[in-house]
Each structure stands twice: as structure tokens, then as C-alpha cells.
VOGU-3710 file (C-alpha; in Angstrom, 3 decimals, decimal comma):
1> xxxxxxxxxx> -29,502/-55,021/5,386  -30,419/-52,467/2,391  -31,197/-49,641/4,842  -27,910/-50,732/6,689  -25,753/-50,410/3,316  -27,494/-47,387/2,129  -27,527/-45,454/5,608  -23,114/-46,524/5,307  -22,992/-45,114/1,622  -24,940/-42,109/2,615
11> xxxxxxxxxx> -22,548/-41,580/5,820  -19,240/-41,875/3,319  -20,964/-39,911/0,668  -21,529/-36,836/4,061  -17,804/-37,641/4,526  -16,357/-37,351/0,968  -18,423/-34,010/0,927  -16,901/-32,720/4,043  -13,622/-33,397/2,784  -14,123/-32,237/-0,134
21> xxxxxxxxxx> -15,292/-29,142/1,685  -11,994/-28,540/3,460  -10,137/-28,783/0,315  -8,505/-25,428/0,371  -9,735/-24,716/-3,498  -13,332/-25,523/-2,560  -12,901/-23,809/0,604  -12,042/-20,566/-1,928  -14,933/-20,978/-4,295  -17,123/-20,946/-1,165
31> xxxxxxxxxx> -15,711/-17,742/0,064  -14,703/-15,982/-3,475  -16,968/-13,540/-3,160  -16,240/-11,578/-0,119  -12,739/-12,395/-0,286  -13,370/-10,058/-3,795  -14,811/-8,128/-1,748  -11,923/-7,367/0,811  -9,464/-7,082/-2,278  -10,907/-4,554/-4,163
41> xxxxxxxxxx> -10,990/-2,385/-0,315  -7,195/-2,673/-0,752  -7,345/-1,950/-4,384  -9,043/1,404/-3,887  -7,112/2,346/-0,194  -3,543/2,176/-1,690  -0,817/3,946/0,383  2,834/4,860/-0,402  5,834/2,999/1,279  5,847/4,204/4,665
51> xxxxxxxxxx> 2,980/5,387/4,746  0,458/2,230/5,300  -1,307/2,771/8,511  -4,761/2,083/7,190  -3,652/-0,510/5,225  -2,149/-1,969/8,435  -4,703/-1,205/10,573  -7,329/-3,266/8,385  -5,097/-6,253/7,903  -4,458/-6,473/11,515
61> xxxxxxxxxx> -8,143/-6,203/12,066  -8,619/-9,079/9,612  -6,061/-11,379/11,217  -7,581/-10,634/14,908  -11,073/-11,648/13,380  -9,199/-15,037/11,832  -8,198/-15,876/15,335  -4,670/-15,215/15,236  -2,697/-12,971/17,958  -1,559/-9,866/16,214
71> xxxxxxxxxx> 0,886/-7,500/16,669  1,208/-3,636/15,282  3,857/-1,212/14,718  7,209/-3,283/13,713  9,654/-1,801/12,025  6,798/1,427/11,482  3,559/0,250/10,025  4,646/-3,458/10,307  1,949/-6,281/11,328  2,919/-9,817/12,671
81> xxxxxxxxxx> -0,236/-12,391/13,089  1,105/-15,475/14,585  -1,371/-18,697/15,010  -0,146/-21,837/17,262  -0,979/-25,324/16,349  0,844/-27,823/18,897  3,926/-28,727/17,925  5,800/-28,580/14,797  7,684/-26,332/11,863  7,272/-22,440/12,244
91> xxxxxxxxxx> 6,907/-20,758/8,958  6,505/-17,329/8,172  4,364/-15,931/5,438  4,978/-12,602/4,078  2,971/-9,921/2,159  3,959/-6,380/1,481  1,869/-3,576/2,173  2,890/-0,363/0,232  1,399/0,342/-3,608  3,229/2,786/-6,224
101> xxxxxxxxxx> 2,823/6,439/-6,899  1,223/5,709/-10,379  -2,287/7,399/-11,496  -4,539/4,152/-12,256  -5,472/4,306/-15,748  -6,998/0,638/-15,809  -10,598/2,021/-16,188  -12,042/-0,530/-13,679  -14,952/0,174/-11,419  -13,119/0,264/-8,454
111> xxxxxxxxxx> -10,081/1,813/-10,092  -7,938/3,802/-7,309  -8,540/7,242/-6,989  -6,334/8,186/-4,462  -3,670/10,997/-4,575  -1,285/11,440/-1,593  1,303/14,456/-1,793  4,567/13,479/-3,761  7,521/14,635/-1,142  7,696/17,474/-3,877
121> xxxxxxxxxx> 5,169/19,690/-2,927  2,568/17,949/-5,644  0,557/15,555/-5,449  0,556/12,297/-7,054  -1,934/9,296/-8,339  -1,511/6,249/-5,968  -1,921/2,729/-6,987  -1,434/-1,381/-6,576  0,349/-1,688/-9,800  2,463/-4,621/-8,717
131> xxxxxxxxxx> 0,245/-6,901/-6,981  0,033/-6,012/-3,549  -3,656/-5,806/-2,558  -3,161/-9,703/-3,868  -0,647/-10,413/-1,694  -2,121/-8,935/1,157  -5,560/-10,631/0,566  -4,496/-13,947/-0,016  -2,731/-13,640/3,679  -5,742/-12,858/4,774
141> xxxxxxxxxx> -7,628/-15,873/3,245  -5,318/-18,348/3,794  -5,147/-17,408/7,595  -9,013/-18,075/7,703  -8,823/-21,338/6,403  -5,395/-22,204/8,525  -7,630/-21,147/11,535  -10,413/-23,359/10,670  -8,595/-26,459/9,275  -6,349/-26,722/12,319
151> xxxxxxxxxx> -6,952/-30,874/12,329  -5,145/-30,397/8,981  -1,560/-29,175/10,304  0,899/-28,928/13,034  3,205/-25,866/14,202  3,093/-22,665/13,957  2,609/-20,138/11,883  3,916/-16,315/11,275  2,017/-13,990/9,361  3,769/-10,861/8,225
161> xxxxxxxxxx> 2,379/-7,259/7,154  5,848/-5,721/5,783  5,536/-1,828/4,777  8,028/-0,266/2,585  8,793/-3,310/-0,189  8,693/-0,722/-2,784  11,581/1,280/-1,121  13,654/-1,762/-0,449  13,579/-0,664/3,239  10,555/-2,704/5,095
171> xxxxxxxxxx> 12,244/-6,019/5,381  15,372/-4,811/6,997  13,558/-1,910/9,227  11,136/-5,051/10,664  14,386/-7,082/11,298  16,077/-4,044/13,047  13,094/-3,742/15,237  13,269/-7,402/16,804  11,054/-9,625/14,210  12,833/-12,309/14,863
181> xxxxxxxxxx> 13,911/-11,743/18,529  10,519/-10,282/20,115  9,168/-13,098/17,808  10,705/-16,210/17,694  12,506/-17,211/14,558  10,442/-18,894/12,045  12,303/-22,151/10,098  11,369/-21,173/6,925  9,380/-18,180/5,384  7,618/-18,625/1,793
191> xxxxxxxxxx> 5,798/-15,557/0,424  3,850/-15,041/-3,264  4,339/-12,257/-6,297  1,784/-11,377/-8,742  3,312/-12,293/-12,664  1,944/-10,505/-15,083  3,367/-12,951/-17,674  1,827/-16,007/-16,197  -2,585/-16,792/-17,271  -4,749/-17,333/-14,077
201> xxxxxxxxxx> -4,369/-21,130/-12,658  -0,683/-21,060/-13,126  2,214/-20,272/-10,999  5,754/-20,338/-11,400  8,318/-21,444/-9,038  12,510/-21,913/-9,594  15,343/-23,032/-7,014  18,370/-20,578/-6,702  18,531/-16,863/-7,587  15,564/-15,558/-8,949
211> xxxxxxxxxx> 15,911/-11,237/-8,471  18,741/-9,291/-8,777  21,011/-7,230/-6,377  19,561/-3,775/-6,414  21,356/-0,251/-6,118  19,884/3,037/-6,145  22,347/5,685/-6,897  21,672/9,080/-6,707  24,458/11,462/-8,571  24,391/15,270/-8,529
221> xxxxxxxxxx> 26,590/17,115/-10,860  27,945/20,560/-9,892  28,497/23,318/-12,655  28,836/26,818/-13,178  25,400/29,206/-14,227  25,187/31,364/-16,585  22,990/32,629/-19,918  22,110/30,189/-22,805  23,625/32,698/-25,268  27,006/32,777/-23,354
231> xxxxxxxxxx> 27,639/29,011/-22,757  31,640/29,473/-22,960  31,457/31,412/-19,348  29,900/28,490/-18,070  30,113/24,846/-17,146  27,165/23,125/-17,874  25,969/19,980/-15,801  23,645/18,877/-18,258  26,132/18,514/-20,937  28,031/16,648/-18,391
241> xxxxxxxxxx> 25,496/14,935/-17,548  24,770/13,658/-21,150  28,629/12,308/-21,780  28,072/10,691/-18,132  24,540/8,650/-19,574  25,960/7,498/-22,346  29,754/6,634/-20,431  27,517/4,499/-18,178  26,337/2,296/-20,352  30,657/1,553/-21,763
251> xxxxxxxxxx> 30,671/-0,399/-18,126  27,892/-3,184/-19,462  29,789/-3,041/-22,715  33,050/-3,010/-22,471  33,822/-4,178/-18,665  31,239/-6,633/-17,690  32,398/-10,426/-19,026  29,314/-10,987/-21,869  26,680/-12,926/-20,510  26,446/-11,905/-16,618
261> xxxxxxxxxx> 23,622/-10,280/-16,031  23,904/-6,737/-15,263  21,898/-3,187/-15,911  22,602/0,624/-15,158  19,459/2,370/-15,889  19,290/6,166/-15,836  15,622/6,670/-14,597  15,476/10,492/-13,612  17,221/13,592/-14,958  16,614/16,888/-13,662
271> xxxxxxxxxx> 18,883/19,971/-14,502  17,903/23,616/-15,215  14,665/26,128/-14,982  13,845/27,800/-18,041  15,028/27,533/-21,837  18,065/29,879/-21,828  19,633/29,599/-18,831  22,158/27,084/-17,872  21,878/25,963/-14,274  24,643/25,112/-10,910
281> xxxxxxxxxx> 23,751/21,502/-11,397  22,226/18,696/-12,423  20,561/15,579/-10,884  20,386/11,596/-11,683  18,940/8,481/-10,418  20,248/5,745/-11,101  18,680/1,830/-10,685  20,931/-0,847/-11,176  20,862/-4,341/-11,161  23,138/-7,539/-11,001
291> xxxxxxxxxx> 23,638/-10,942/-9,107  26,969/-11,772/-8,250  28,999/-9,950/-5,583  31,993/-8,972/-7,555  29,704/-7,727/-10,205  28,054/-5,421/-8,036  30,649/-3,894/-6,752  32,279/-3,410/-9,750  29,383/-1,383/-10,898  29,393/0,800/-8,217
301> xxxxxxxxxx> 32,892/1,347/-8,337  32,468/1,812/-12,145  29,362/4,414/-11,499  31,856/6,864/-9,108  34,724/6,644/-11,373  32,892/7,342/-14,400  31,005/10,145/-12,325  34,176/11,799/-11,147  35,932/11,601/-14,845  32,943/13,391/-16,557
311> xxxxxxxxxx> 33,203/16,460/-14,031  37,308/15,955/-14,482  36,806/16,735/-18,088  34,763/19,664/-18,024  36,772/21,484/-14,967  33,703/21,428/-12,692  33,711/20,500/-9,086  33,406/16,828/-8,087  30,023/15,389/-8,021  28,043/14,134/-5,518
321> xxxxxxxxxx> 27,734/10,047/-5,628  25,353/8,873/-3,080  24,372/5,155/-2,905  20,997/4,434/-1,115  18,197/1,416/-0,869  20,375/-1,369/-1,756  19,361/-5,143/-1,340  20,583/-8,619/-1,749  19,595/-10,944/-4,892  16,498/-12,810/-3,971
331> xxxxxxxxxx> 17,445/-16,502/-3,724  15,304/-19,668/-3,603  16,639/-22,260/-1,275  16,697/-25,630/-2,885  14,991/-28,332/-0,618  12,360/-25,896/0,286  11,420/-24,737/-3,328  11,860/-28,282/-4,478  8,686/-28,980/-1,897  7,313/-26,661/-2,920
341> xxxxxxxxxx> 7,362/-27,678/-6,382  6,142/-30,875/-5,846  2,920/-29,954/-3,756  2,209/-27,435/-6,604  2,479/-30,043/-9,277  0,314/-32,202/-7,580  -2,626/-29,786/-6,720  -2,525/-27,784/-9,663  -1,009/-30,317/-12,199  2,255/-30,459/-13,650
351> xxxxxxxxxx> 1,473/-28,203/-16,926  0,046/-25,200/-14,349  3,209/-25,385/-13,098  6,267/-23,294/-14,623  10,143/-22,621/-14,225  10,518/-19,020/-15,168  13,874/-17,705/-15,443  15,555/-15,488/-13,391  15,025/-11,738/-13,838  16,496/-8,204/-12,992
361> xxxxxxxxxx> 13,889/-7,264/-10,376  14,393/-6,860/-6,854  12,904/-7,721/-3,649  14,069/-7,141/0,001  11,993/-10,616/1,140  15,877/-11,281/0,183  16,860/-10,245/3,706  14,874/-12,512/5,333  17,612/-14,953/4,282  20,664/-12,714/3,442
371> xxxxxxxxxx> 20,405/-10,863/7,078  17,911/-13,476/8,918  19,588/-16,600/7,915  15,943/-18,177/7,285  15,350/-20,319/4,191  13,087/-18,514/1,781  11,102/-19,721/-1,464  9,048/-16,777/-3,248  6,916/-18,453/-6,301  4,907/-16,411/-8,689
381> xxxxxxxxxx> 1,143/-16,307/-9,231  -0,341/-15,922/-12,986  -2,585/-12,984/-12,738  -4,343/-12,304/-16,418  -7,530/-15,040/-17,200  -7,145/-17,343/-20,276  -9,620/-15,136/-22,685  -7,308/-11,967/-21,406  -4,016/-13,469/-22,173  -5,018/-14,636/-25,775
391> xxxxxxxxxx> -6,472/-11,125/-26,983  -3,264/-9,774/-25,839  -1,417/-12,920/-27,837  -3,727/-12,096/-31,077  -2,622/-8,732/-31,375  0,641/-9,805/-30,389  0,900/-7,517/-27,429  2,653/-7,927/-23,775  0,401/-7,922/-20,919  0,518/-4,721/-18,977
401> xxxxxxxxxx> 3,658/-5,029/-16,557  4,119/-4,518/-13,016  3,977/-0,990/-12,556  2,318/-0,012/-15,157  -0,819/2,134/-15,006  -2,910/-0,308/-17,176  -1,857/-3,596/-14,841  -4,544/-5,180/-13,094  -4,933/-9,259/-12,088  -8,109/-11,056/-13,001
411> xxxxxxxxxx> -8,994/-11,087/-8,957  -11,293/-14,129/-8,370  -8,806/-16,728/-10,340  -5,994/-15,081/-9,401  -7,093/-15,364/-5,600  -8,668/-18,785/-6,001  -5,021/-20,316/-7,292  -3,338/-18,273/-4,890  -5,311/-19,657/-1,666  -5,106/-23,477/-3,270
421> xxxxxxxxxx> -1,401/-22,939/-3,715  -0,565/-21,874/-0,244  -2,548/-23,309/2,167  -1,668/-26,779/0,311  1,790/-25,861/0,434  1,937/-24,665/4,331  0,101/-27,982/4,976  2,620/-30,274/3,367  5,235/-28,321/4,856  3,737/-28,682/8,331
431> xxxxxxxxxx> 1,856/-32,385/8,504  -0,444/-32,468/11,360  1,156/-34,121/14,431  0,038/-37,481/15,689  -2,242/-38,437/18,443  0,503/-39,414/20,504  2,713/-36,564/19,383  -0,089/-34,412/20,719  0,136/-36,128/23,845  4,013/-35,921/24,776
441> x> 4,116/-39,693/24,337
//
């Protein structure tokens, strides 16, 4: 009878540490290390948008070894992994694949040393400054344990490599190339961000719009030449120019109602070659940002007229106003995100758990829904550890954003809460079917 009870407590003791085995988290821990190991490969081979074929190449070479069937080349240096699981949901989960011309100044060992050329006959520094090698990593990961854990789900899922984020041009040149006609249509499509705002162990996820509409304007003002000493046989764009910055912002301020979000930010101004001559013209770039329809478009009407008025008053020619890279607020569907939510709150707890606001960024995993009618949820992932986040609070400092030269996540708890997270919420999402479910009865 004793060796009876003790051989059955030493059988369920094997069985609670099996489970506890295939518990996505301890699943992570297990594998931390060379996941770390693959991240910091896509940490120090960045590539700019449109330009990710290595980066491609190596995450399709990681999703072949995971077992699922992979396609290349959609929509340019696109990757689609899909992996079938009997019946049920089919969800799609999304990384980008494109880092930022930005020379790494983060100091880290495996800081990115990569320059690519700069479209302007330089050459530029080229780095993950927004999260990327994360994203991409975490697909990886989470496709390895979706492969192995298959008696813990049921459907099918649809991993996506999109290229270009950065532009604002991957998600809709994948779409125009068939995704979701030479691959059926998923039901839903959930994808992760890096948040520099949020400590390790954390993520933050919100129902409804989350990023803005984004415009990029390009504006080139037309003038007349001529010698710095003789500016009255002249017209000079970059005076222009300077009434048209400052005339910009009179559209936030004076015709936007107060309180709906909206931004025109002047990024780039180029005019001119040396100190005393005045040049034939001048060039902007615009960003700007807003969520409602109406609002956007009165911006961009607002942009032109203000562009054309500036020129009006000087007697030059009219300028050139070219819109380009525009996408669609990114927007949380509610039932999904409020899933979501829940599975998050239970795995992680309810105080790792946060609602951020909405912000001004932009994200083309918008079109997904906008264009492909699919239900999205995007939720963020806390990226700087605990001991990290409160030296920056002593000194009473901001993290390093997105972007920024000096942003890097905290990789293995960053990764670890990032696998957890998603492979718990893909399972909830898609329960594993039942016996006779698997059987047609």
C-alpha cells in the first residue's frame, strides 16, 4: 500500500512537472539563452525598409526549422509561416522587419555597426531603435513552442515577416500582393510593440484607437536666385519657407476644435548651398498626425492652402505639395482586446497589466483591418528592467524613446514576458479541439 501511494504521488509529482514544463513562461526560461542569442543576430544585422533580405532570409530559415511551411517574397522581402492544427480559429501574428537609419550610440557589446548608403549618396548608421529585432524574435519563439505544444491548441496559425513598417508601405504592399488571397484570410491578427515607457514584466493593452492617422507631406518651394548682398532682386524660398513653419502651426491653433488630437511637425528643411547666396528653392517634410477623418483632411487641405498663400505673398511660383506614405489610425477591436486583456491579467497579474492612452504614433498593422477587414489588437511590451527604470526615475529622466540612438530593451525579460504573453494569449484564443471534434463526430 505505501509503495502503491508513493509510486501515485511520484507519478502526479512527474505530471505537475511536465505541465509545469509546457507552461509557456517556463518553456522561455528553458530556452532564454539562445533565444538571446538569435536576438542580438538581429540586433547587429539591421536593414533599412525595403531592404530586409537577410533579415528575411534568416527568419524564414527559423520558421522552416520550427516546423511551419514558409513562404518568401510577398509584397518584396515579405515572409508568411503558416502552421495547421486541425480545426479551429486562424490568427495571424505579425512582426516587422525593417530597423531605422540611426548610428547606435547605446554602447552595448553587440551594438550595431552597420552602415548602408543613405539614397543620398552617403552613407548612414543603421539600427533597431524601435523594437524590431524583439518583435521578430519573439515570432520566432513563440512559433517553437506553438509547434511543440500542439495538444495545447486548435486552428491555425499565420505567421507574418512584414518589410517596410518604418515607411508605412509593407502592410499594404503584402496585401496588394495576395496575403490574404494566395493565403487564406486569417479571423483575427494580434501583433506586439516594444514601450519604452513600460518596466520589463509589464505590458499594456487598450480597446479602440490607439495610433494616429499618419501623413507625410513633402513641400518644395520655388524662388528666384540671386547674391546674399542683393536680396531685393530675388525671391527667397527660405524666407518663405520660415512664414510657411510658423503659418503651419495657426491650423492646430486657431482651426482645430481644442482638444482633438492633432500635430504638423516640420521634420526636414533644406534650402541653399553656401552662406551668401540665395537659392531657386527650398524643401520640407512634413509628418503629421491625427485620428478622426474630418480632421485629417482638414489638415491636408490646411497644409496646401497655407503652402500656396506663402508663395502668393512673396510673388514666387506655386509650390510643389506632394502627399506620400499615408496610413489609417491603428484601432483595437473591442471583443478581441477585451480577451486579450483578460488572459494577460490572469498570467501576468492584474497590476503587470496597463491601459496606456492613446498616442500620435503610427503603424500600418492598421491596414490589416482598415483595407483587410480583419480584427486586430496590437498590445505593448515593457522593455527597460526594474533597476533600469528607477535610475532613470531618480534622476528624474525619460527612458530613451523609440528611435532614439540610446534605446535598447532589457532582452531576456523583455523576451521572457513577451513569449508568456503570446503564446498564452493565441492559446486562449484558439482552445484545443475535442476528441470528437478531432474526429468529425
Amino acid at each position: 500500500m505505501y509503495r502503491h501511494t508513493l509510486g501515485l504521488v511520484l507519478g502526479l509529482c512527474t505530471l505537475a512537472a511536465t505541465a509545469r514544463a509546457e507552461d509557456p513562461q517556463a518553456w522561455a526560461d528553458a530556452h532564454l539563452d539562445e533565444i538571446v542569442t538569435l536576438y542580438k543576430w538581429f540586433h547587429t544585422h539591421p536593414e533599412l525598409s525595403l531592404r530586409e533580405k537577410e533579415t528575411a532570409a534568416r527568419l524564414a530559415e527559423e520558421w522552416k526549422a520550427a516546423g511551419l511551411d514558409v513562404t518568401t517574397g510577398i509584397g518584396g522581402h515579405g515572409v508568411v509561416g503558416i502552421l495547421e492544427n486541425g480545426d479551429g480559429p486562424r490568427i495571424m501574428v505579425r512582426t516587422d522587419l525593417d530597423a531605422l537609419p540611426v548610428v547606435e550610440k547605446t554602447e552595448l557589446v553587440y551594438a550595431s555597426t552597420v552602415k548602408a548608403p543613405d539614397g543620398a549618396g552617403g552613407q548612414t548608421g543603421v539600427m533597431h531603435a524601435c523594437g524590431h529585432d524583439i518583435h521578430i524574435t519573439n515570432t520566432v519563439a513563440v512559433a517553437r513552442y506553438m509547434a511543440t505544444h500542439k495538444d495545447r491548441w486548435s486552428g491555425t496559425l499565420m505567421f507574418i515577416g512584414q518589410p517596410a513598417e518604418e515607411r508605412g508601405a509593407g502592410a499594404q504592399k503584402m496585401l496588394d500582393d495576395g496575403l490574404f488571397t494566395k493565403f487564406k484570410k486569417p479571423d483575427l491578427a494580434i501583433a506586439l510593440h516594444c514601450d519604452h515607457r513600460l518596466e520589463t514584466g509589464r505590458v499594456g493593452i487598450s480597446p479602440g484607437f490607439i495610433l494616429a492617422n499618419v501623413d507625410s507631406i513633402d513641400i518644395e518651394i520655388y524662388g528666384r536666385g540671386g547674391h546674399g548682398a542683393s536680396p531685393h532682386s530675388t525671391i527667397d524660398p527660405v524666407v518663405i519657407a520660415a512664414h510657411l513653419i510658423v503659418d503651419l502651426q495657426s491650423i492646430i491653433a486657431r482651426e482645430i476644435k481644442p482638444g482633438e488630437p492633432a500635430v504638423i511637425t516640420v521634420g526636414s528643411i533644406h534650402g541653399g548651398t553656401k552662406h551668401n547666396i540665395i537659392g531657386d528653392s527650398c524643401k520640407l517634410e512634413l509628418t503629421v498626425r491625427s485620428y478622426k477623418d474630418e480632421t485629417r483632411k482638414h489638415l491636408l487641405a490646411g497644409i496646401r492652402r497655407k503652402a500656396f498663400a506663402a508663395a502668393a505673398s512673396a510673388g514666387a511660383p506655386e509650390p510643389k505639395v506632394l502627399a506620400t506614405e499615408g496610413m489609417p489610425a491603428t484601432y483595437n477591436e473591442e471583443k478581441l482586446t477585451a480577451k486579450l486583456e483578460k488572459t494577460f491579467r490572469r498570467v501576468l497579474g492584474d497590476k503587470q497589466v496597463m491601459s496606456p492612452p492613446a498616442t500620435m504614433g503610427g503603424e500600418d498593422f492598421s491596414l490589416y483591418y482598415v483595407v483587410g477587414k480583419v480584427p486586430c489588437c496590437m498590445f505593448r511590451l515593457g522593455t527597460i528592467d526594474a533597476e533600469r527604470m528607477s535610475g532613470y526615475e531618480r534622476l528624474k529622466l525619460e527612458p530613451p524613446s523609440l528611435h532614439s540612438p540610446l534605446f535598447y530593451p532589457d532582452p531576456e525579460p523583455t523576451l521572457r514576458t513577451g513569449i508568456t504573453a503570446t503564446c498564452w494569449g493565441l492559446m486562449d484564443l484558439m482552445p484545443p479541439a475535442t476528441t470528437a471534434n478531432k474526429n468529425g463526430k
